[in-house]
gemmi code that builds the backbone of each chain (N, CA, C; Angstrom):
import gemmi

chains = {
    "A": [
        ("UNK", (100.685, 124.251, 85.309), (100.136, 125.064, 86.397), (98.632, 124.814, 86.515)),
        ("UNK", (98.085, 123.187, 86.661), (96.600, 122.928, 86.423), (96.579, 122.304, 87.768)),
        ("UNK", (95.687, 122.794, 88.540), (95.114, 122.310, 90.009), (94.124, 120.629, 89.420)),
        ("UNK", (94.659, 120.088, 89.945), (93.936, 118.532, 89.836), (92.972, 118.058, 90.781)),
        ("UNK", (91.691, 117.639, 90.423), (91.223, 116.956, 91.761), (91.133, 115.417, 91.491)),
        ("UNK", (91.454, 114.685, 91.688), (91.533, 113.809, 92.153), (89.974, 112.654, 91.527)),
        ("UNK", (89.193, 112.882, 92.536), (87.888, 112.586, 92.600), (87.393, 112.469, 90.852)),
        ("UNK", (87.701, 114.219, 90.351), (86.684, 114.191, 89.336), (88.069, 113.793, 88.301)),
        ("UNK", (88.974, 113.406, 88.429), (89.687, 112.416, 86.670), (89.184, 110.957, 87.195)),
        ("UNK", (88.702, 110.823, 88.064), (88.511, 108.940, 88.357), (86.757, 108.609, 88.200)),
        ("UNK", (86.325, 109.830, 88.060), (85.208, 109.793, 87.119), (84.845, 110.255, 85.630)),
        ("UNK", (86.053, 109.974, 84.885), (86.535, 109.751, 83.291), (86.895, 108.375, 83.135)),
        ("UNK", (87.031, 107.499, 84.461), (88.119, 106.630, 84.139), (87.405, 105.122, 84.357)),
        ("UNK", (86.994, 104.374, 83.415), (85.994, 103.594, 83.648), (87.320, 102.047, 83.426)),
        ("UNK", (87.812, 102.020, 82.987), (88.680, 100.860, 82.588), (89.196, 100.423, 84.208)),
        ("UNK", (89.256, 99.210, 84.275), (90.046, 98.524, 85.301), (91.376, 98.542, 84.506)),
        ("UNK", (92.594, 98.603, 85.832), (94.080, 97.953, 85.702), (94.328, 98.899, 84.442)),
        ("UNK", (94.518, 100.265, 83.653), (94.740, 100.925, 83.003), (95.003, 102.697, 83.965)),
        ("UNK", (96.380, 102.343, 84.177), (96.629, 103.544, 84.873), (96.638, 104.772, 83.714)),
        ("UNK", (96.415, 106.069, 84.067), (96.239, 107.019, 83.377), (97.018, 108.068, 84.247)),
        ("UNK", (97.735, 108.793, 83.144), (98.200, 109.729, 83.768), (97.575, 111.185, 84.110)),
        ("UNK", (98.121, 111.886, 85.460), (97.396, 113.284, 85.954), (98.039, 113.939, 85.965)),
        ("UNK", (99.807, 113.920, 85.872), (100.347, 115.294, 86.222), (102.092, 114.593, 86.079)),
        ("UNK", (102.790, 115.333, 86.288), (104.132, 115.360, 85.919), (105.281, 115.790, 87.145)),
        ("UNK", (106.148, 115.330, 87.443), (106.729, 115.998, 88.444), (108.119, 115.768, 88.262)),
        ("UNK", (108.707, 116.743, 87.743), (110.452, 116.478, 87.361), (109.829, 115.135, 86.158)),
        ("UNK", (111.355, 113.635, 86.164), (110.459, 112.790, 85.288), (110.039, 112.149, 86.082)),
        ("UNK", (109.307, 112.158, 86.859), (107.757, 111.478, 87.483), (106.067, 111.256, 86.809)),
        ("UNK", (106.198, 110.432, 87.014), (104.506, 110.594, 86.451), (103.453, 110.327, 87.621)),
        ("UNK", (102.473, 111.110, 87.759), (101.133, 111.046, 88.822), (100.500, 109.970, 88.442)),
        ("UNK", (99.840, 108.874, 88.672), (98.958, 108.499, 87.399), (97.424, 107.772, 88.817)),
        ("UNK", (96.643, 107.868, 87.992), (95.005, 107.012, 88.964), (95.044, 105.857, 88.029)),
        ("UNK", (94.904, 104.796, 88.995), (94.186, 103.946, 88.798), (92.982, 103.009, 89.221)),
        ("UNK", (92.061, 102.462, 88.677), (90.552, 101.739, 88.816), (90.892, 100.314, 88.984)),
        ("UNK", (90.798, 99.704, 90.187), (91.159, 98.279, 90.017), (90.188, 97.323, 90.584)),
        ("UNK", (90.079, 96.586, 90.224), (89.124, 95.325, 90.857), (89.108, 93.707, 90.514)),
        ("UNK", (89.467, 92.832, 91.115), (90.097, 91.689, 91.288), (91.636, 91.623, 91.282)),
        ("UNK", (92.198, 90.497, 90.463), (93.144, 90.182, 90.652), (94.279, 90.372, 89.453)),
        ("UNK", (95.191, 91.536, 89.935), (96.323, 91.735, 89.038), (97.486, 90.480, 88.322)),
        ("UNK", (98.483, 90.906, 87.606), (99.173, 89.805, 87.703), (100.851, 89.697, 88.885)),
        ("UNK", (101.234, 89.262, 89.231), (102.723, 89.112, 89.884), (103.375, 89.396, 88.885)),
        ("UNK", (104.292, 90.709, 89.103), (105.673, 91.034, 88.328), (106.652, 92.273, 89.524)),
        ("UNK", (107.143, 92.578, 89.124), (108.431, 93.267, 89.858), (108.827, 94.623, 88.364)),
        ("UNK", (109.033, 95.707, 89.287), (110.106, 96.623, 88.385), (111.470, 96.433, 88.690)),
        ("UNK", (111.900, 96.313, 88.028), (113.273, 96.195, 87.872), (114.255, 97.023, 88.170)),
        ("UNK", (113.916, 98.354, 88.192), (114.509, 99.835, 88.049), (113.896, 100.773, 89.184)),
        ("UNK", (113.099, 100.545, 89.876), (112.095, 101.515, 90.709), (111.509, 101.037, 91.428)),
        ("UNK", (111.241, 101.751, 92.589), (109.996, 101.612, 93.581), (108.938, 102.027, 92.921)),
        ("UNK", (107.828, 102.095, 93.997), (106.965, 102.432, 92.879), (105.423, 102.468, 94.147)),
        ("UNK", (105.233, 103.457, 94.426), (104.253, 103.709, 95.123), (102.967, 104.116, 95.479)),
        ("UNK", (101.952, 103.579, 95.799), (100.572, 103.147, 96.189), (99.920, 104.031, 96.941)),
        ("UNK", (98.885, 104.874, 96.713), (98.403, 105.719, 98.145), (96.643, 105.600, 97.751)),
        ("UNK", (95.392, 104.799, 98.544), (94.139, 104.440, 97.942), (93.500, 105.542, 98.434)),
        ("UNK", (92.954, 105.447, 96.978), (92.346, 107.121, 97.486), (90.535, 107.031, 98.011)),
        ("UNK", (90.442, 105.455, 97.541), (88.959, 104.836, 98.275), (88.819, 103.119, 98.269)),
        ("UNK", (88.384, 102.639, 99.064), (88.596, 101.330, 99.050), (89.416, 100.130, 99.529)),
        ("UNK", (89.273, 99.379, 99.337), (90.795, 98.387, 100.178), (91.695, 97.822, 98.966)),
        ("UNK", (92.681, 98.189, 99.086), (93.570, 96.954, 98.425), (94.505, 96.243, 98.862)),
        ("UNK", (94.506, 95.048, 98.228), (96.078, 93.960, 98.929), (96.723, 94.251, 97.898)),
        ("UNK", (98.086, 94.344, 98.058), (99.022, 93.678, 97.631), (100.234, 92.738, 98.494)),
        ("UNK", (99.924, 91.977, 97.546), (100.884, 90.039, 97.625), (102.252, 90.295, 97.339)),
        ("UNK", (102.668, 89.910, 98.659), (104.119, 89.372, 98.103), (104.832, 88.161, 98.861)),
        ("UNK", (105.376, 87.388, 98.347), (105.576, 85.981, 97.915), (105.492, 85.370, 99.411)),
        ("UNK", (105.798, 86.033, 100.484), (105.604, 85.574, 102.089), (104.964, 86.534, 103.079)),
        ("UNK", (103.576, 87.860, 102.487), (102.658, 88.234, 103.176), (102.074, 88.852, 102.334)),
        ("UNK", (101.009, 89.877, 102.839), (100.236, 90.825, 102.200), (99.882, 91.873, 102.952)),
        ("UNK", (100.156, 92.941, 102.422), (99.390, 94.024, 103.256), (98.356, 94.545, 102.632)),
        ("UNK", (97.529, 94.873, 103.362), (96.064, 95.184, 103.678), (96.138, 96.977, 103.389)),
        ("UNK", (95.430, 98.045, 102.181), (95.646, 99.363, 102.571), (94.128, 99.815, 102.301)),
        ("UNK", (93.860, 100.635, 103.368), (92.740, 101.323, 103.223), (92.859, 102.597, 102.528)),
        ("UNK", (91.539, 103.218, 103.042), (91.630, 104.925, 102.214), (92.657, 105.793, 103.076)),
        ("UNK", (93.582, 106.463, 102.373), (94.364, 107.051, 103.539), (96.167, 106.326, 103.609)),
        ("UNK", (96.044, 105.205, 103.152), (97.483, 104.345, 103.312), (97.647, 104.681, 102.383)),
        ("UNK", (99.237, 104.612, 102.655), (100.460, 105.043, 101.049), (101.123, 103.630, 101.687)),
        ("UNK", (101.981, 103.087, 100.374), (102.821, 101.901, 100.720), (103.558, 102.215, 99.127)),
        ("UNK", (105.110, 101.734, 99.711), (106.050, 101.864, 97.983), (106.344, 100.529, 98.769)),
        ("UNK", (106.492, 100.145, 97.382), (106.897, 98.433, 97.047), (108.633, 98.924, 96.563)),
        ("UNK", (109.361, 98.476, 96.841), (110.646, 98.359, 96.770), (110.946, 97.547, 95.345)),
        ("UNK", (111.939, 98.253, 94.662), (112.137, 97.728, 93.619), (112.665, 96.032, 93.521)),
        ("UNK", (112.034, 95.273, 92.284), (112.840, 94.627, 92.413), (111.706, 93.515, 93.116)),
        ("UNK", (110.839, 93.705, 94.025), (110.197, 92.743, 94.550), (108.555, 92.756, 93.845)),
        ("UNK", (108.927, 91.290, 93.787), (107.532, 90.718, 93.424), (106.241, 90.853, 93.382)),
        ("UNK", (105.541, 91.301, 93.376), (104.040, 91.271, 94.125), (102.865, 91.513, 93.058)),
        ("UNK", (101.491, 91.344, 93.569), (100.596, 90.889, 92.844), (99.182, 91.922, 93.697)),
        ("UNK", (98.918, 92.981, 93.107), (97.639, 93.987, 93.605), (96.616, 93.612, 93.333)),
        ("UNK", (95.802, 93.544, 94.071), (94.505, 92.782, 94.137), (93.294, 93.735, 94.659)),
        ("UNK", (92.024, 93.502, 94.525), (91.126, 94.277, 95.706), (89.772, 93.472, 95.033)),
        ("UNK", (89.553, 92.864, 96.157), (87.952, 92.202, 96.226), (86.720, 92.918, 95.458)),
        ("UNK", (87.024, 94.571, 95.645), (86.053, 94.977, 95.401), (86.890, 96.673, 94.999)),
        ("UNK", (85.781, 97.211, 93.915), (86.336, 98.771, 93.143), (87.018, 99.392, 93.905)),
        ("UNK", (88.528, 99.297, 93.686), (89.155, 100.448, 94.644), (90.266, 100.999, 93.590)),
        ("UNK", (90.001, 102.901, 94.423), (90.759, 103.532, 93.518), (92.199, 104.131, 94.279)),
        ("UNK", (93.258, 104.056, 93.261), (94.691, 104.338, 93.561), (95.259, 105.566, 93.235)),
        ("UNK", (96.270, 105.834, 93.620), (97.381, 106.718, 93.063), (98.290, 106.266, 93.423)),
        ("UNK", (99.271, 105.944, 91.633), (100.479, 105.755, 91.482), (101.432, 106.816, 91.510)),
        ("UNK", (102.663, 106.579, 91.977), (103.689, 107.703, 91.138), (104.469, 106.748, 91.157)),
        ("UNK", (105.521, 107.016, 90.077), (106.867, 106.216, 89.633), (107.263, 107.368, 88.415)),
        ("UNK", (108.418, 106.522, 88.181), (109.255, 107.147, 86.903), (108.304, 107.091, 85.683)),
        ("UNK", (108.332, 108.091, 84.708), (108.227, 108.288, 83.270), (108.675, 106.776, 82.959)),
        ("UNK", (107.376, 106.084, 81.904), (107.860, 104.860, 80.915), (107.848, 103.945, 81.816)),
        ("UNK", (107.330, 103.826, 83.301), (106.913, 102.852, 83.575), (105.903, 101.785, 83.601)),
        ("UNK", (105.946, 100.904, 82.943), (105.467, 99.935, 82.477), (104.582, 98.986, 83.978)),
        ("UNK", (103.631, 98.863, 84.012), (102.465, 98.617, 84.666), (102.256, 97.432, 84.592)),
        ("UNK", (102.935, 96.199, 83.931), (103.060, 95.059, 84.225), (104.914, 94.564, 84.610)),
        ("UNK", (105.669, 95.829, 84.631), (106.972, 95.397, 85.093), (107.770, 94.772, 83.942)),
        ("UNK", (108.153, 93.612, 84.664), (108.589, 92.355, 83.795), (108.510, 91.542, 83.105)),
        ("UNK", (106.871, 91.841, 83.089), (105.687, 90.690, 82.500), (105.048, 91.307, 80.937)),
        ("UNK", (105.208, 90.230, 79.902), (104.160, 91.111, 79.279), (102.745, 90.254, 79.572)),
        ("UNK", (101.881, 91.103, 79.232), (100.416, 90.311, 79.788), (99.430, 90.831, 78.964)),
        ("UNK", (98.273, 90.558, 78.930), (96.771, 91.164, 77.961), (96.803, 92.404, 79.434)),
        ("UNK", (97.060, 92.439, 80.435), (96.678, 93.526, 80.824), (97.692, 94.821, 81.118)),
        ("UNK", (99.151, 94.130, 80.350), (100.081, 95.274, 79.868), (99.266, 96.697, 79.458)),
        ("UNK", (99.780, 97.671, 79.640), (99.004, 98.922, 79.075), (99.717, 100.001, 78.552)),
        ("UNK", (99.475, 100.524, 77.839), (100.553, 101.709, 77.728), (100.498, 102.720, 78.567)),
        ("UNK", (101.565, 103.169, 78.669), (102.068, 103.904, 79.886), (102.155, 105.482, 79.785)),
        ("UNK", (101.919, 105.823, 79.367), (101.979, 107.055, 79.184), (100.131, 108.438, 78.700)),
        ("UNK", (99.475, 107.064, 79.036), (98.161, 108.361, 78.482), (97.786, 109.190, 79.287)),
        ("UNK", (97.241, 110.186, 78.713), (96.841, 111.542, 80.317), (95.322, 111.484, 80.345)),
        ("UNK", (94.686, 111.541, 81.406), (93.486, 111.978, 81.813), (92.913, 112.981, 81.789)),
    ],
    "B": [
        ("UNK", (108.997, 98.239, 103.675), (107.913, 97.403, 103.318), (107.180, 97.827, 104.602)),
        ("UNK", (106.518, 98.693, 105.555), (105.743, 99.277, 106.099), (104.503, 99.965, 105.781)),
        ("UNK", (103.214, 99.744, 105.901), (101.938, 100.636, 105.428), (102.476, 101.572, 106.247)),
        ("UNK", (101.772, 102.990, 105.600), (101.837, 103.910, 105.946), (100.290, 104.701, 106.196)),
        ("UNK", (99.921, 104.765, 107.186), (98.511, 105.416, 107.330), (98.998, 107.219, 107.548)),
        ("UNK", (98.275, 108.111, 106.858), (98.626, 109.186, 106.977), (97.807, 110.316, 108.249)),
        ("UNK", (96.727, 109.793, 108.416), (96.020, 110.624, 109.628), (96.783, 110.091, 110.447)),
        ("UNK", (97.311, 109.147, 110.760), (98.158, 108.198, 112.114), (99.278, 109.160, 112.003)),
        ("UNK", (99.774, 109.760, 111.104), (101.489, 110.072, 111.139), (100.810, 111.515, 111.617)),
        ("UNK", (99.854, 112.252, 110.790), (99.366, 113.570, 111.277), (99.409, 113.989, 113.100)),
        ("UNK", (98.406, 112.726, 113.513), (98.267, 113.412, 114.848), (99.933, 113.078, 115.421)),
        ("UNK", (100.534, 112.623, 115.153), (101.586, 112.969, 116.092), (102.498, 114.400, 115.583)),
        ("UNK", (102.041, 114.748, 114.901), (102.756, 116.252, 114.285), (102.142, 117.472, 114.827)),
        ("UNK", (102.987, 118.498, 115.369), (101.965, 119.299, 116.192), (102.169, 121.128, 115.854)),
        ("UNK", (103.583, 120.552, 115.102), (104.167, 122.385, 114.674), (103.563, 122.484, 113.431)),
        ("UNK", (103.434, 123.681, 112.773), (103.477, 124.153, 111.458), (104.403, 124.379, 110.754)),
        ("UNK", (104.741, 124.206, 109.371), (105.903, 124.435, 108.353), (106.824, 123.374, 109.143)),
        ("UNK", (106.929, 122.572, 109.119), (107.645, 121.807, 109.458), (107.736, 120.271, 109.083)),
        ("UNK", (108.229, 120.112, 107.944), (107.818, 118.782, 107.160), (108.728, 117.479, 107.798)),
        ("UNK", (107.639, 116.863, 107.930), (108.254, 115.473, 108.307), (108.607, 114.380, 107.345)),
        ("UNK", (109.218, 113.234, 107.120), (109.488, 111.967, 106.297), (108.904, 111.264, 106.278)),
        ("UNK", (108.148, 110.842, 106.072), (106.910, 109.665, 106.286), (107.520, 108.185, 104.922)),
        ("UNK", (108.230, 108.608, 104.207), (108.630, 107.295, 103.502), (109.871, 107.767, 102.541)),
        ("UNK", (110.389, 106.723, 101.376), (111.058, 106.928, 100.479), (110.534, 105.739, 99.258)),
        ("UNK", (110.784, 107.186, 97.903), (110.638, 106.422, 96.172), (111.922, 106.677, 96.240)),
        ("UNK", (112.555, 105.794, 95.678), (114.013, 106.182, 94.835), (114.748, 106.878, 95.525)),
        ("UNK", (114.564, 108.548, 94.959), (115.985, 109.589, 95.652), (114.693, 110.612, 96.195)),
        ("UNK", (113.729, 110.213, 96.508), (112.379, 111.156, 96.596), (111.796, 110.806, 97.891)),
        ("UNK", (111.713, 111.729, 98.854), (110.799, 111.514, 99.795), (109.344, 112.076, 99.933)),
        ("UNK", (108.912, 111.275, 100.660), (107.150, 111.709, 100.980), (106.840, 112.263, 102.598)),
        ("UNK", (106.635, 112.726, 102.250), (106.796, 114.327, 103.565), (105.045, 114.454, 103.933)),
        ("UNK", (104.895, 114.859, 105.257), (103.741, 115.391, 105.281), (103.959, 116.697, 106.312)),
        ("UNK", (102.913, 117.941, 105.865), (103.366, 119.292, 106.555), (102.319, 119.831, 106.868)),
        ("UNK", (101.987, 120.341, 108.285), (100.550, 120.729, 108.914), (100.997, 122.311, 108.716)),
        ("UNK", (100.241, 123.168, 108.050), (100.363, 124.607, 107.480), (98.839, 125.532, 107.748)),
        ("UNK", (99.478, 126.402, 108.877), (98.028, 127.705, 108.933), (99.175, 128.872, 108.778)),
        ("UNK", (98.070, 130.019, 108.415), (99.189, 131.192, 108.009), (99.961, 131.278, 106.748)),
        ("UNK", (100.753, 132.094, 106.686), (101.425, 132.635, 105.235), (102.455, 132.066, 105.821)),
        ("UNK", (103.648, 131.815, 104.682), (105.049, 130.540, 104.526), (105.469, 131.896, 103.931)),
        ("UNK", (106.850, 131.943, 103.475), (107.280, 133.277, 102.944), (107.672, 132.598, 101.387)),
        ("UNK", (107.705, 133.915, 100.749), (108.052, 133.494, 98.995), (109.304, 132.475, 98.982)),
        ("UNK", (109.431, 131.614, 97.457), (110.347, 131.512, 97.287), (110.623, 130.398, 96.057)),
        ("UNK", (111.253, 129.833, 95.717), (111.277, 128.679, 95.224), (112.476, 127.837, 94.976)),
        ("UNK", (112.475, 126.728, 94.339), (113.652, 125.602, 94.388), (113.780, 125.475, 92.697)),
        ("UNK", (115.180, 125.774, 92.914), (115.964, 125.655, 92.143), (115.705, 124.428, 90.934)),
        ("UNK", (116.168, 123.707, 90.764), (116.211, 122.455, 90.639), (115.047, 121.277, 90.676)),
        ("UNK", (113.888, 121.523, 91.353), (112.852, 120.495, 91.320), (111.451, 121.312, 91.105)),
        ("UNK", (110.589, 120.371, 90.612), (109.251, 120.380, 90.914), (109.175, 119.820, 92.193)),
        ("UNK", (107.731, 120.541, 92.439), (107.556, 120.311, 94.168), (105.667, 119.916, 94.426)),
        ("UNK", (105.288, 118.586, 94.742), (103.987, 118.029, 94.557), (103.302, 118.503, 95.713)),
        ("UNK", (101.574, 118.840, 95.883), (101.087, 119.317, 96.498), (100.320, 118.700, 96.546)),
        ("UNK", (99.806, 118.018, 97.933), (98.549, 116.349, 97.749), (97.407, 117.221, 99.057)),
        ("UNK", (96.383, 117.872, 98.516), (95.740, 118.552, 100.335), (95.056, 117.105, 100.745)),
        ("UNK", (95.409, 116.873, 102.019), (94.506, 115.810, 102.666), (93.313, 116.211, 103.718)),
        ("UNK", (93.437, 117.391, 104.388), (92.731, 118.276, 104.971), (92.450, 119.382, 104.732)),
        ("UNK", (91.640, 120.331, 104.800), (91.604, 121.814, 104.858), (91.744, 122.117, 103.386)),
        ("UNK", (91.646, 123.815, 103.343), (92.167, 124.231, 101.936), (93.979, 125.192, 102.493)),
        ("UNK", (93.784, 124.721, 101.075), (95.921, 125.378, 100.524), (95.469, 126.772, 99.305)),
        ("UNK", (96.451, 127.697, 99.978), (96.439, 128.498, 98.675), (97.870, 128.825, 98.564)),
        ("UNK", (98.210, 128.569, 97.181), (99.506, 128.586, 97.094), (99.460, 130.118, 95.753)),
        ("UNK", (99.861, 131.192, 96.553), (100.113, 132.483, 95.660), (101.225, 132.316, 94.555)),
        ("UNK", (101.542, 132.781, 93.443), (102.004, 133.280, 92.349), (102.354, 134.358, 92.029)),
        ("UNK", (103.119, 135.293, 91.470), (103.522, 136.446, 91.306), (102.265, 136.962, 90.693)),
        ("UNK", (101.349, 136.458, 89.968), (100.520, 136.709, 89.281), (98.948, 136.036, 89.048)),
        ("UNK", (99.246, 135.122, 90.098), (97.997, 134.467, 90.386), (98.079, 133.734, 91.776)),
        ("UNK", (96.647, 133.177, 91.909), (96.992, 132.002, 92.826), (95.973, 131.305, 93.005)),
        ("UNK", (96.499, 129.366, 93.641), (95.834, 128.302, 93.056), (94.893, 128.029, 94.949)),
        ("UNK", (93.582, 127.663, 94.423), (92.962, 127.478, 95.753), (92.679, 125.715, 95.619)),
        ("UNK", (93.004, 124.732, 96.755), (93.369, 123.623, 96.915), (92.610, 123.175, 97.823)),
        ("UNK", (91.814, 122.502, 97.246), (91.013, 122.041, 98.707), (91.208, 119.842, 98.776)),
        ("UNK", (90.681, 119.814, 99.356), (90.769, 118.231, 99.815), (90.927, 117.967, 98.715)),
        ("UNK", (92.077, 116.406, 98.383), (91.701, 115.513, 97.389), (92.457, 116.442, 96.111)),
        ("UNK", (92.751, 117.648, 96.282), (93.319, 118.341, 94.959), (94.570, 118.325, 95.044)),
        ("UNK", (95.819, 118.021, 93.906), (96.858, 117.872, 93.364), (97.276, 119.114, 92.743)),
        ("UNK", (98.278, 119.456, 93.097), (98.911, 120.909, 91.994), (101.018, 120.178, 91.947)),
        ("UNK", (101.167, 120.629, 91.205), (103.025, 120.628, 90.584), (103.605, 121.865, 90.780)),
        ("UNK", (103.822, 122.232, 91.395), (104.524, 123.786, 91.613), (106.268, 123.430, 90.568)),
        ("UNK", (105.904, 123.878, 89.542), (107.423, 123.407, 88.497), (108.274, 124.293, 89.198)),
        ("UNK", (109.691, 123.728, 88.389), (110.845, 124.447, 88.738), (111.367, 125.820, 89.190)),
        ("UNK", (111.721, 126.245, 89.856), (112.185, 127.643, 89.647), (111.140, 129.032, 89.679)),
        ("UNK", (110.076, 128.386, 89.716), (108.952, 129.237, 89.940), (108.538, 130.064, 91.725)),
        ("UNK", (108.802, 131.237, 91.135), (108.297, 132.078, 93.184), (107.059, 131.201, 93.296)),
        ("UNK", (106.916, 131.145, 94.880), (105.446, 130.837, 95.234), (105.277, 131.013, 96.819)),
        ("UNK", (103.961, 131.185, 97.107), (104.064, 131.423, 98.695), (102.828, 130.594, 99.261)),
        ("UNK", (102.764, 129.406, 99.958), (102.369, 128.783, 100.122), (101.107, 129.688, 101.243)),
        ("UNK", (100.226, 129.200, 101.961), (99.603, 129.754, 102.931), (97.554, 128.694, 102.838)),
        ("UNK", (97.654, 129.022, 104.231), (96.034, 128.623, 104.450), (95.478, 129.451, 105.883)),
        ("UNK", (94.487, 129.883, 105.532), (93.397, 130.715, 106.604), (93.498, 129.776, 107.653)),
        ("UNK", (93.087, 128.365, 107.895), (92.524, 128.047, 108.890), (93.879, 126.054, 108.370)),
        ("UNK", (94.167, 125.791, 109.432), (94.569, 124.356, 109.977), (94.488, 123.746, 108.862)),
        ("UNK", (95.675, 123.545, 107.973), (95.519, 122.211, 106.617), (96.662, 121.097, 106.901)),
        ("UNK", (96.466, 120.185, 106.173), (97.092, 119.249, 106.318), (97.613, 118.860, 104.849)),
        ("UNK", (99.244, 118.663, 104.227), (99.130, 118.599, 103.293), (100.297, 117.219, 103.001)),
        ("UNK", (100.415, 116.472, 101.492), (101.242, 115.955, 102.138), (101.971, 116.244, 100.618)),
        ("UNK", (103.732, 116.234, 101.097), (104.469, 117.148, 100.046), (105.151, 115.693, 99.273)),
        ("UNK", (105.837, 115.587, 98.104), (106.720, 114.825, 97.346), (107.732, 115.467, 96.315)),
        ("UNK", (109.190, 115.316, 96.959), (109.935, 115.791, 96.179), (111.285, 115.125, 96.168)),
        ("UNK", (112.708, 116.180, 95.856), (113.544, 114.633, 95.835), (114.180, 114.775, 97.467)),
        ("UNK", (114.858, 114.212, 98.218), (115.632, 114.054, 99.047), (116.662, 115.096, 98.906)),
        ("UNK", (116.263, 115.963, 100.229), (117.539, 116.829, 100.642), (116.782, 118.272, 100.070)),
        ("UNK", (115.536, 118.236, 99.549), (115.368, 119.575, 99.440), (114.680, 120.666, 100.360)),
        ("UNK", (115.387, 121.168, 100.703), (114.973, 122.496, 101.836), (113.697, 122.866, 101.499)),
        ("UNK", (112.780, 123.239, 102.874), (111.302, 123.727, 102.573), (111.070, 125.291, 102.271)),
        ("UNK", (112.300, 125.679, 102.829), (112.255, 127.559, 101.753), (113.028, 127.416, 100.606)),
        ("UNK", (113.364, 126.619, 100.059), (113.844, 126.553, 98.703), (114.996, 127.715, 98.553)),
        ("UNK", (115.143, 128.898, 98.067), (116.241, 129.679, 98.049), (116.679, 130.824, 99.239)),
        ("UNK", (115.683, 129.897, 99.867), (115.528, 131.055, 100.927), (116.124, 131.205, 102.474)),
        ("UNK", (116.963, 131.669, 103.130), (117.109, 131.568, 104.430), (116.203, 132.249, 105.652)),
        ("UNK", (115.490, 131.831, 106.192), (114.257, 132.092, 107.208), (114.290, 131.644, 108.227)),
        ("UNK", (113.563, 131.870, 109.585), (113.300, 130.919, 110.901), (112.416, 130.085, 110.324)),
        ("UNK", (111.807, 129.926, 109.238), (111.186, 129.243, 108.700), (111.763, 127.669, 108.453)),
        ("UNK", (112.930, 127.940, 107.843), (113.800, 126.762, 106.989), (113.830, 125.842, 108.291)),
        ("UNK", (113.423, 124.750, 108.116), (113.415, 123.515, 108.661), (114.587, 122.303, 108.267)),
        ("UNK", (114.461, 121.787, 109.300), (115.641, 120.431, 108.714), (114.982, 119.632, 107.663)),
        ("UNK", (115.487, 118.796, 106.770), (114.310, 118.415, 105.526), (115.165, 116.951, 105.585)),
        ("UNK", (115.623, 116.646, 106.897), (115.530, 114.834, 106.900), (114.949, 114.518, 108.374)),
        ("UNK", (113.565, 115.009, 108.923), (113.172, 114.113, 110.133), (112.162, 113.550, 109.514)),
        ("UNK", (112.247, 112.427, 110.515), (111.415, 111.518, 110.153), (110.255, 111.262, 111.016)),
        ("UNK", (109.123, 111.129, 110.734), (107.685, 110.821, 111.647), (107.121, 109.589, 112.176)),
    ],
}
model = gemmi.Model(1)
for chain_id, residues in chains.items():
    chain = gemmi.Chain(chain_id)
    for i, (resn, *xyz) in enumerate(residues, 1):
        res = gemmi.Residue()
        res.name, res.seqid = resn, gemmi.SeqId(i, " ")
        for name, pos in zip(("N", "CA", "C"), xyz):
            atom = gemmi.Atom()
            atom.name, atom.element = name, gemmi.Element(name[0])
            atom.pos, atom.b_iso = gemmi.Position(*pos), 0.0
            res.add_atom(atom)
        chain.add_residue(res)
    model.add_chain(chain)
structure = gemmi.Structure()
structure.add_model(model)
structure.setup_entities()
């Protein structure tokens, strides 16, 4: 029963590509993330998994376009498909997906993270 | 695979309490609901129910308290819990929960809305 803002957990949150969790919903997890350059290409296997920027631009790639999201766009990537999140420059996110989702998907990578820390 | 801009889906929404579909996670839709005035008590059974303010402030009452929501702030209204949603003046909020859940939750009202249109 904790009112969240937004703004002030993404000024705790200094790490790029290390989503952190904010809140809980059924098994859902809220989580922010800090991103800047170029992620890696992987897919969930099990889930969508959806995007809403809460400042900034980001792309995400997938294998025959990209969409473009500003501050204000939500986009869920459909399970299962490919893609690769990117942003030229500091932009901040909100994820939600399932509990234990894994932030490089399919991939393990140096920028695998664990999935589960709270903010 | 559609961006979703959320002020774009807003202005075409013109009633209050009346949640629209704006996308799908999984078995979960993403709703957005333009709210002035008091909503009547109640709650849902079965889910947590996400609270994203994109405009205005939200106050969502409690039997015993209540949470004041302004831009950019996140709240979880858990399971089974009364609550009575309401805002003084024109908010804009946008809701996440699973598919098929009624916006008075146990409640029958002129309130209760259909909880599959889409925007």
């Amino acid at each position: 029963m904790e009112k969240i803002n937004l703004k002030q957990k993404f000024s705790n949150l200094f790490e790029y590509w290390s989503p952190r969790v904010i809140s809980e919903m059924n098994d859902y997890q809220i989580k922010i993330v800090k991103i800047k350059g170029d992620f890696i290409w992987h897919h969930h296997e099990k889930t969508d998994e959806l995007f809403y920027v809460i400042e900034g631009r980001l792309c995400i790639h997938f294998s025959d376009s990209t969409v473009v999201l500003d501050k204000g766009d939500l986009f869920v990537v459909p399970k299962g498909v490919d893609h690769m999140p990117s942003a030229e420059s500091e932009c901040l996110v909100m994820l939600i997906e399932p509990k234990g989702t894994k932030n490089t998907g399919n991939r393990d990578s140096d920028l695998s993270s664990d999935n589960d820390i709270w903010i």
